[in-house]
Phi, psi and omega in degrees: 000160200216132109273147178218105168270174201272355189234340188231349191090197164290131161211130165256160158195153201284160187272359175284321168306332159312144153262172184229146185229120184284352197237341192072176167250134170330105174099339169261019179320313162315344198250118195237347180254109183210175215211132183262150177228086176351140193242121158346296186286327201218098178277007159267335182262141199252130152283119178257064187296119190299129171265350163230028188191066180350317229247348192271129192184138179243139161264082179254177209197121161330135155301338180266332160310350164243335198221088175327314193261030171274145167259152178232101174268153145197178175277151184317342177283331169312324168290338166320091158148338182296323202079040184270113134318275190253101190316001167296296166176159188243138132268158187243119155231169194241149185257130177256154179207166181276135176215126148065244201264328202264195187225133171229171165236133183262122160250010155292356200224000206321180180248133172244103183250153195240108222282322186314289198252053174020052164259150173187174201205108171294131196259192132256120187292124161280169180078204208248088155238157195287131163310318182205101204290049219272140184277144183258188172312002163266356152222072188270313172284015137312300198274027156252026185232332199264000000 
């Protein structure tokens, strides 16, 4: 399969790669296909590239690559519909953005995908935890990717 997107150019990928988000993402409904991509430049950051929608691509980032001691509590219902057993899988990632001069991570929102059967879902986190999260000088080489 080939996109040709707005941010990377052409990218093929076989299609067992997709994830499917059944729900679509908050502000994203439409985008239900989506494809992760390394970024060249920078291995702490993932591309989460919209498969039906070229001009769309998310900078998302393991949450434990910033903030060693996060937990991801939420209710069980949040988790409905992945089929997760055994939470090994699972992934957690945080969607990153820009605020002002810095780079944040929402760990409040995060995306949880259930990597056996490439499905996922942005969840809400319980408890006082930050929407925007801001990465300090160790991820000053973000920002030029994000």
């Amino acid at each position: 399969m080939e996109i040709d997107t707005t941010r990377f150019g052409k990218v093929e990928f076989a299609a067992d790669c997709v994830l499917h988000f059944p729900e679509g993402l908050p502000g994203l409904e439409d985008c239900f296909d989506w494809v992760l991509l390394a970024d060249p430049g920078n291995d702490a950051i993932i591309w989460m590239q919209s498969v039906t929608r070229p001009d769309i691509a998310l900078a998302v980032a393991s949450p434990r690559r910033f903030v060693p001691h996060y937990r991801l509590r939420v209710c069980r219902h949040e988790l409905e519909g992945l089929g997760l057993e055994r939470l090994e899988d699972a992934e957690v990632l945080a969607v990153v953005s820009k605020a002002g001069e810095g780079l944040v991570l929402n760990l409040k929102a995060p995306l949880v995908i259930h990597l056996p059967r490439r499905c996922g879902r942005q969840v809400i986190a319980n408890g006082d935890v930050p929407v925007q999260f801001p990465l300090g000088a160790e991820a000053a080489v973000c920002k030029k990717s994000a």
